[in-house]
C-alpha positions as CSV (number, residue, x, y, z in Angstrom):
1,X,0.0,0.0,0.0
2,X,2.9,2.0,0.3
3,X,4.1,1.6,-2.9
4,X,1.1,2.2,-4.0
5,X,0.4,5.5,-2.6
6,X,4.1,6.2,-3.7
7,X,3.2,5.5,-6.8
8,X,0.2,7.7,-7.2
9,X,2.4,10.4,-5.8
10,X,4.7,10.2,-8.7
11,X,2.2,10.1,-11.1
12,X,0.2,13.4,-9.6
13,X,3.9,15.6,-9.6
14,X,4.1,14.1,-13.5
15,X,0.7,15.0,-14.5
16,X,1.0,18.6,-12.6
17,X,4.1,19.2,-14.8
18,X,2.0,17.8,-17.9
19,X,-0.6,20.3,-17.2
20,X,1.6,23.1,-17.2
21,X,3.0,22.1,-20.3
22,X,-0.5,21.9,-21.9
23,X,-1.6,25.6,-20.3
24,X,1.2,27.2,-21.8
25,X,1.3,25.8,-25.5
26,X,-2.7,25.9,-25.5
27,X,-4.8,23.6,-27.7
28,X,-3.3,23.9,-31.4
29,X,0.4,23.1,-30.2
30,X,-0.6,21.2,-27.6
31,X,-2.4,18.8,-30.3
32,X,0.8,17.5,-31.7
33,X,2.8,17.8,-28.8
34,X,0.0,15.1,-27.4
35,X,0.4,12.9,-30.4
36,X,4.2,12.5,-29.7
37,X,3.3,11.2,-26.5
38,X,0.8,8.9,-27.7
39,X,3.4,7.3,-30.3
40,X,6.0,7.2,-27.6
41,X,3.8,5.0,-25.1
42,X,3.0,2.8,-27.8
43,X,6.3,2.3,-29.3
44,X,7.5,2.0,-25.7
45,X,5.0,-0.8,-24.6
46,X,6.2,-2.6,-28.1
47,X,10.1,-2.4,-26.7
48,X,9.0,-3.8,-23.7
49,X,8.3,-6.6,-25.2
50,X,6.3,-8.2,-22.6
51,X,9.2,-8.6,-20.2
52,X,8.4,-7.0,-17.0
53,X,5.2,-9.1,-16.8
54,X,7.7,-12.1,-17.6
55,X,10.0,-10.8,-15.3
56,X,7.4,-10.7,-12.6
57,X,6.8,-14.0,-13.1
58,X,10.3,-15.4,-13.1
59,X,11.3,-13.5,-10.4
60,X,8.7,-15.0,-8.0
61,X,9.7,-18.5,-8.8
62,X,13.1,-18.0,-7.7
63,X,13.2,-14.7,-5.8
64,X,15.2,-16.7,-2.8
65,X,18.1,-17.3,-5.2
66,X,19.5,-14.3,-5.7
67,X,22.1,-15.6,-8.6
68,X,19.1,-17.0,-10.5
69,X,17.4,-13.6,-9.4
70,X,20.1,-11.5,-11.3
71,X,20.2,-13.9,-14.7
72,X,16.8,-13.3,-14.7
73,X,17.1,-9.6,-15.0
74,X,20.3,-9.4,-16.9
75,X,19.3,-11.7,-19.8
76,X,16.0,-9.4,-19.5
77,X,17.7,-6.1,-19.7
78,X,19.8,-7.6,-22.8
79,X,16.5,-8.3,-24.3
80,X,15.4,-4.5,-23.8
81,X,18.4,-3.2,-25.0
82,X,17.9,-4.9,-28.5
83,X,14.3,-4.4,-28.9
84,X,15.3,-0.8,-28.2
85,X,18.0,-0.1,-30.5
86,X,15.8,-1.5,-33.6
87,X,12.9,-0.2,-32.0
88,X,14.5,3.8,-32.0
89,X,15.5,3.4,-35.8
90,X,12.3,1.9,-37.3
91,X,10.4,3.9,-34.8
92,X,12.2,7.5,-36.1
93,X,10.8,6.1,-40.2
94,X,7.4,5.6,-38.6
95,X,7.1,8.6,-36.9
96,X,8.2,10.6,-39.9
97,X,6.3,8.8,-41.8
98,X,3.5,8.9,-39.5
99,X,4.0,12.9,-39.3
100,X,3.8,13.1,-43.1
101,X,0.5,11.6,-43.4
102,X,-0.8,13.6,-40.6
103,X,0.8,16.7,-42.0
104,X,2.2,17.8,-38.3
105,X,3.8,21.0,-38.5
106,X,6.7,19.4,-36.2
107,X,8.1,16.2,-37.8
108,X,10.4,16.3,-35.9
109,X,8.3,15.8,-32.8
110,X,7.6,11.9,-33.6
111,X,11.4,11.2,-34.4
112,X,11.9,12.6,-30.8
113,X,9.2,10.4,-29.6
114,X,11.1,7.2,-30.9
115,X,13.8,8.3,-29.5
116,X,11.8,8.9,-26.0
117,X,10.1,5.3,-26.4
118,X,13.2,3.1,-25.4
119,X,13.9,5.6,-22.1
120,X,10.5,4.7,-21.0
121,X,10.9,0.9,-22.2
122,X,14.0,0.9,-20.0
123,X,12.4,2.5,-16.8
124,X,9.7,0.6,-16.8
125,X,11.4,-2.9,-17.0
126,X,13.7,-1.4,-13.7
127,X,11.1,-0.2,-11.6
128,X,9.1,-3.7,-12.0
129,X,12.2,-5.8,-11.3
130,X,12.4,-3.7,-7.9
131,X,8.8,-4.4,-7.2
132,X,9.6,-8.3,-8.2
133,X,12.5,-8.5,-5.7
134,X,10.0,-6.3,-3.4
135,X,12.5,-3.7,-3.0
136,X,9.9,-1.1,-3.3
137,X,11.5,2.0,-1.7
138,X,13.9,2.0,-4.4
139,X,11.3,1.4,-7.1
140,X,9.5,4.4,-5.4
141,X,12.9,7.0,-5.5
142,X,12.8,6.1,-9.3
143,X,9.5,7.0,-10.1
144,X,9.7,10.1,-7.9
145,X,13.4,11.1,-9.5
146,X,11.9,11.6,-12.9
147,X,8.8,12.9,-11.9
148,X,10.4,15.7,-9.8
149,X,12.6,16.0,-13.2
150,X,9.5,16.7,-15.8
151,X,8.6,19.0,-13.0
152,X,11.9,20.6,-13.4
153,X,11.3,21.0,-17.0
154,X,7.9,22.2,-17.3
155,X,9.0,25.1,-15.0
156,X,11.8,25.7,-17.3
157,X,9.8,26.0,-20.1
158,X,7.5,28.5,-18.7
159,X,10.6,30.7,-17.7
160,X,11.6,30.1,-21.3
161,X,9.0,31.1,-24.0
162,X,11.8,30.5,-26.5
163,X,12.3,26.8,-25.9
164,X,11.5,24.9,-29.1
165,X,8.7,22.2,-29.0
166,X,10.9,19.4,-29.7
167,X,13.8,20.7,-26.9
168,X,10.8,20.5,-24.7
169,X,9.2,17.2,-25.1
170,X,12.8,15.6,-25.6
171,X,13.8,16.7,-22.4
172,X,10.9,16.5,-20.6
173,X,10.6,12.4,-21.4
174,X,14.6,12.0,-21.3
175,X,13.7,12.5,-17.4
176,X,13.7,8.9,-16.8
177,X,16.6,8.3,-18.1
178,X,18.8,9.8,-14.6
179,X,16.2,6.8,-12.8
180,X,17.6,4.5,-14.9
181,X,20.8,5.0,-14.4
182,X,20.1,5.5,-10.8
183,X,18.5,1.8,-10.7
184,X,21.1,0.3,-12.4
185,X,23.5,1.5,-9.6
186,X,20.7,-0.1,-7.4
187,X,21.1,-3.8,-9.3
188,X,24.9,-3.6,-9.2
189,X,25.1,-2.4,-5.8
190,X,24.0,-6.0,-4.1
191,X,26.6,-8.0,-5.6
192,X,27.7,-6.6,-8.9
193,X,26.1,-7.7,-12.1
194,X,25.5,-10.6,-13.5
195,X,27.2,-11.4,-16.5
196,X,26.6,-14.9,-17.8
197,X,24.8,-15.5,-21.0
198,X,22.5,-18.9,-21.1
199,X,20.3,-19.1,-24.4
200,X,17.6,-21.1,-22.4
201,X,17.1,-18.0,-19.9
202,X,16.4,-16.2,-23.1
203,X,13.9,-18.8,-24.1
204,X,12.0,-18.9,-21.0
205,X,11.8,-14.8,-21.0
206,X,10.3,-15.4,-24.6
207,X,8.2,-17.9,-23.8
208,X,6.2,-15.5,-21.5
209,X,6.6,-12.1,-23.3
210,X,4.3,-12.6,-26.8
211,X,0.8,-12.5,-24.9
212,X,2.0,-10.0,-22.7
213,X,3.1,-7.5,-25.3
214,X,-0.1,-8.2,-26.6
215,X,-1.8,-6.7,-23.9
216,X,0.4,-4.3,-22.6
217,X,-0.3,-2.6,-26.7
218,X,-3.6,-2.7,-26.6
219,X,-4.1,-1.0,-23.3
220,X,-2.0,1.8,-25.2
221,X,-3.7,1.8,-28.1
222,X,-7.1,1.9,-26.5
223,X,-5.7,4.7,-24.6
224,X,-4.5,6.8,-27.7
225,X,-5.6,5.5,-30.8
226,X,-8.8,7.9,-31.2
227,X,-5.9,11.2,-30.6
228,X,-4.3,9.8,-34.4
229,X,-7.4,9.7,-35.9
230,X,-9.0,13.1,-34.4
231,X,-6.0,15.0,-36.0
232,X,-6.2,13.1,-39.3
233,X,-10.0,13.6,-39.5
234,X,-10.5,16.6,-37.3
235,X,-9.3,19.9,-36.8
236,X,-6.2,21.1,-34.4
237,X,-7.7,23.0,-32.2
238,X,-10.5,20.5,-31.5
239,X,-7.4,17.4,-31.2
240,X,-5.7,20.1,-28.8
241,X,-9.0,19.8,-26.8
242,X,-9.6,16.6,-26.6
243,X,-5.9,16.1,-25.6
244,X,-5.9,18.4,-23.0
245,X,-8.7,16.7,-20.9
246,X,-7.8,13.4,-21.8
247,X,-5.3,13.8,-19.3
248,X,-7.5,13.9,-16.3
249,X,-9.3,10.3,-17.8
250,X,-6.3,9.1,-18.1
251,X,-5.2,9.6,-14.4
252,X,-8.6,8.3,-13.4
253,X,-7.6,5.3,-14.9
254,X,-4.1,4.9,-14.2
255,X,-5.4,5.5,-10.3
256,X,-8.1,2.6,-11.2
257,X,-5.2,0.6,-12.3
258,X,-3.8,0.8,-9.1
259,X,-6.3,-0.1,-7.0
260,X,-7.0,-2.9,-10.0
261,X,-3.7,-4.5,-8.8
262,X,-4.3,-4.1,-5.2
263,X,-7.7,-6.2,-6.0
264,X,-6.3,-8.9,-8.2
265,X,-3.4,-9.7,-5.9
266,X,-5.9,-10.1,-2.9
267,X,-8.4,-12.3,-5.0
268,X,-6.1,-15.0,-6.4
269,X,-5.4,-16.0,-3.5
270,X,-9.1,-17.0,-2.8
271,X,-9.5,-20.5,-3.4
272,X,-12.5,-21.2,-1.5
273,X,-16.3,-20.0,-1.9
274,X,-16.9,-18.7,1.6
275,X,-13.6,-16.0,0.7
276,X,-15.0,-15.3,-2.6
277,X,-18.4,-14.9,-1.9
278,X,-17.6,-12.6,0.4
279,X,-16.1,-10.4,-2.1
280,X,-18.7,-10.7,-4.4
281,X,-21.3,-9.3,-1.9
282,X,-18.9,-5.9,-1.8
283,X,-18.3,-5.6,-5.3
284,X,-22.0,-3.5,-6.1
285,X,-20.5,-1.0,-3.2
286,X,-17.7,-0.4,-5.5
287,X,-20.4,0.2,-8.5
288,X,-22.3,2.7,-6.7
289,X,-18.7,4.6,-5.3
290,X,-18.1,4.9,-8.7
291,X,-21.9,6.0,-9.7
292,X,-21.4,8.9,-6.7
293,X,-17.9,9.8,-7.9
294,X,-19.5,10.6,-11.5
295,X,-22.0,12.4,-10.0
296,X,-19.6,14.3,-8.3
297,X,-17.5,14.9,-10.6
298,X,-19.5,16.5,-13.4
299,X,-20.2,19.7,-10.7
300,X,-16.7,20.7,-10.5
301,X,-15.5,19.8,-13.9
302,X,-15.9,23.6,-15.3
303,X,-13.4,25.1,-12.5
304,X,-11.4,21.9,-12.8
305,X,-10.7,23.0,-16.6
306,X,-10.3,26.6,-16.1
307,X,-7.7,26.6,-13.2
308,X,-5.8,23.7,-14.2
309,X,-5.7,24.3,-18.1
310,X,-7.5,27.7,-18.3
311,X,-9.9,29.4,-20.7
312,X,-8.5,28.2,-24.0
313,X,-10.0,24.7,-23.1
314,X,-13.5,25.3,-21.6
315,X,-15.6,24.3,-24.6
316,X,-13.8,20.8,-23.9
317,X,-15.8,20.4,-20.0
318,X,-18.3,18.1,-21.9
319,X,-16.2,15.6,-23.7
320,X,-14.1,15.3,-20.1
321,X,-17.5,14.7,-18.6
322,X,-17.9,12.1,-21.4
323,X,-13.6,10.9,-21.3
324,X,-14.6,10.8,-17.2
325,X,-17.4,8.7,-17.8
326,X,-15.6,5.9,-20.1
327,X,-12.7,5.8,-17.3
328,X,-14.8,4.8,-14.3
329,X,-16.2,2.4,-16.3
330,X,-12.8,1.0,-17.0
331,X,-12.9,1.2,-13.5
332,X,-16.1,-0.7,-12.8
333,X,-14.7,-4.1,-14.8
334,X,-11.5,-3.7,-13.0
335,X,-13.6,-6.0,-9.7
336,X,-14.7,-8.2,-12.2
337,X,-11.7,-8.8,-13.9
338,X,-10.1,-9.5,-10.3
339,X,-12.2,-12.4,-10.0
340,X,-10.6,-13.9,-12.9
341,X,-6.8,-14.2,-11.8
342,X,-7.9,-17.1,-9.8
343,X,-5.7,-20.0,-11.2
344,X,-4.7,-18.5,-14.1
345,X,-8.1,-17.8,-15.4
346,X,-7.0,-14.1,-16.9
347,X,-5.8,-14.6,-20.2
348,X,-8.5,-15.3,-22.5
349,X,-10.6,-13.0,-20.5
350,X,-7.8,-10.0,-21.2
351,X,-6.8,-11.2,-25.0
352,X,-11.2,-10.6,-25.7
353,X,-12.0,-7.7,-23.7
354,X,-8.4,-6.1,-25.2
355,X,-9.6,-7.5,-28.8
356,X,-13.3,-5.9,-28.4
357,X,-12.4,-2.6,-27.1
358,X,-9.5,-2.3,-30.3
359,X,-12.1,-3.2,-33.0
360,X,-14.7,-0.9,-31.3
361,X,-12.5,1.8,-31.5
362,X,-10.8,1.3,-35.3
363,X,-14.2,0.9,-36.5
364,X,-15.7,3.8,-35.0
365,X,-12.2,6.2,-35.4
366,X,-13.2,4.9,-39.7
367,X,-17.0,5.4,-39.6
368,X,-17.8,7.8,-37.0
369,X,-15.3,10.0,-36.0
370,X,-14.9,12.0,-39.6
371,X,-18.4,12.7,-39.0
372,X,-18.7,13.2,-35.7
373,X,-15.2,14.8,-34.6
374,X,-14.2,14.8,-30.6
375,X,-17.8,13.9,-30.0
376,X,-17.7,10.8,-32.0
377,X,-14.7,10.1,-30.3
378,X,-16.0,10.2,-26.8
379,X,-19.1,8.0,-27.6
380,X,-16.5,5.1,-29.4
381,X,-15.2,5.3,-26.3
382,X,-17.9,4.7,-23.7
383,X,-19.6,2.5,-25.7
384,X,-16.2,0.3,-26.2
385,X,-16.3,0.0,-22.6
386,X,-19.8,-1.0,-21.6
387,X,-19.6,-3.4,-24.1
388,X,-16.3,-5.0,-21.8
389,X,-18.4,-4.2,-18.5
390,X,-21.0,-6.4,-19.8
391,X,-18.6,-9.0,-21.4
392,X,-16.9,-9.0,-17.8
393,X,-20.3,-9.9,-16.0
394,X,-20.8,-12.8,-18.6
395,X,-17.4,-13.8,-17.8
396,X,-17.0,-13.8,-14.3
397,X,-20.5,-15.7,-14.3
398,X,-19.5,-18.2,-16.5
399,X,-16.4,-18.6,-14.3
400,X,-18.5,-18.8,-11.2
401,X,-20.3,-21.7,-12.3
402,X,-17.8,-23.8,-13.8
403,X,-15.7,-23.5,-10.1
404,X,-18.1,-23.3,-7.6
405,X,-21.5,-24.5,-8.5
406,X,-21.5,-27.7,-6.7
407,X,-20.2,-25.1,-3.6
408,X,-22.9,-23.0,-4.1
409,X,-25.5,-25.5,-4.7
410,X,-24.5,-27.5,-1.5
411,X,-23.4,-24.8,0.9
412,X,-22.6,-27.4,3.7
């Protein structure tokens, strides 16, 4: 729980520093600035290749052996390293590819994104080793190192009105880069760094990583995707919008996310009915927070807007209603979905739900979102979602019955 809170902590000093960004470029630069960011997530999650779920994994099998502990991470790093290097050259033709066909007037903004990709690819395979090995305080001084840095860099930029774009997003997501360095220290630090190669470590790192990557994608996808296809259909000024409140949906989710974690790592380790069914009897609580949160929320969303981004972004208070909306439904499957990392039960449920929410959202960014601009966008959203909610409930009842009917049916 620590951690956790930690964690959030990080995030809320990252998205304060992202918010001053966005309230001094206003909507129009603001737009492409956003779309770097969405490229970089993506390509990152892609040079990540799965591994820090793998190395999660791994690491738990033999986290009292610290040599096998360190071959673990070292032939995992290695894996990184390459994925990153072709990664940063294939992702610079995309991204000026990619700029081309959306006619940015910053090409150069995506190249620096591909560059950005494999900091954050890097990070994020450190920080989860540390959680692996439970070392979480210094997991916790990485994320707050290069959150305190965007910080840093955000306030520079508002002293400096003559800091290119591009200096400024470079910069700001190189910020990781002095926590990776500073974890690495950590690694070595124990008892120097492992340096033996075995293929078959390589193998079993591989083994896990395909499905993994596979999710870890579409969660950015889903996240980003309808930003591409706002600016290629859309205006700027109505993309800057839409990317300026996004970023309050997606720290509602990436809170949700947490507490998601907190939930799944209590419930699979419920093996019997009487635990479970427990549970169950809380989970419509956690429904009707959320119900009471939305109500809450759509009150203060005007002022929230104006001081945080100011004036240039008020006509965007409903689509953050509507963003808000589609993240605490995320929210509401996140219970559900806890449910289903009882013995291993998780994959096929995240593969389909990841799968529905993608097509949802191609389809609609195709058909609706030319038509229908931000608005369109918002709706593909929320409607990608219910559509999981209610594919959760079948699951988890499906699930339910196949476990524990003869439980439920003979209770003694």
């Amino acid at each position: 729980m620590f951690f956790t809170l930690g964690n959030l902590l990080a995030y809320g000093i990252s998205a304060v520093a992202l918010l001053l960004i966005s309230k001094h470029l206003g909507p129009v630069q603001f737009a492409e600035f956003w779309l770097a960011v969405a490229f970089m997530t993506i390509l990152g999650k892609l040079e990540t290749l799965g591994i820090p779920i793998a190395l999660q994994k791994l690491v738990g099998k033999v986290h009292t052996q610290h040599e096998h502990v360190q071959s673990v991470f070292f032939h995992s790093f290695i894996l990184v390293l390459i994925s990153c290097s072709i990664g940063t050259g294939l992702g610079a033709l995309i991204g000026y590819a990619l700029s081309l066909f959306l006619q940015l007037s910053s090409p150069e903004l995506l190249i620096a994104a591909s560059c950005c990709a494999g900091v954050t690819a890097l990070f994020e395979v450190l920080t989860t080793y540390h959680q692996a090995t439970h070392c979480f305080s210094k997991a916790m001084s990485m994320l707050i190192l290069q959150s305190m840095g965007k910080l840093a860099i955000a306030t520079l930029f508002l002293l400096s009105v003559q800091m290119p774009l591009v200096v400024v997003f470079t910069l700001f997501y190189l910020m990781p880069l002095l926590s990776v360095g500073v974890g690495l220290l950590q690694v070595c630090s124990k008892k120097g760094l492992y340096r033996h190669i075995n293929v078959q470590q390589f193998g079993k790192i591989l083994e896990i990583a395909p499905h993994a990557t596979v999710m870890a994608v579409g969660i950015a996808v889903m996240d980003y995707l309808d930003v591409f296809f706002l600016k290629k259909y859309g205006s700027s000024v109505e993309t800057g919008l839409y990317s300026g409140v996004s970023q309050f949906a997606l720290g509602v989710s990436v809170i949700a996310q947490a507490v998601g974690s907190v939930l799944a790592a209590r419930v699979s380790r419920y093996h019997h009915w009487d635990d479970l069914s427990a549970y169950l009897k809380k989970v419509p609580f956690f429904f009707i927070a959320i119900g009471i949160s939305f109500l809450l929320f759509i009150p203060i969303s005007f002022p929230l807007v104006e001081l945080t981004l100011g004036k240039s972004y008020t006509p965007a208070v409903p689509l953050l209603v509507g963003l808000i909306a589609a993240a605490l439904l995320f929210a509401a499957t996140l219970p559900l979905a806890a449910i289903l990392y009882i013995e291993d039960e998780r994959s096929d449920y995240f593969s389909v739900s990841t799968g529905l929410m993608l097509c949802i959202q191609i389809v609609g960014g195709v058909l609706i979102i030319p038509r229908y601009g931000a608005s369109g966008a918002v709706v593909i959203r929320i409607l990608s979602r219910v559509v999981v909610l209610v594919y959760s409930l079948v699951a988890v009842a499906g699930f339910l019955r196949r476990k524990y009917s003869a439980v439920r049916s003979n209770p003694s």
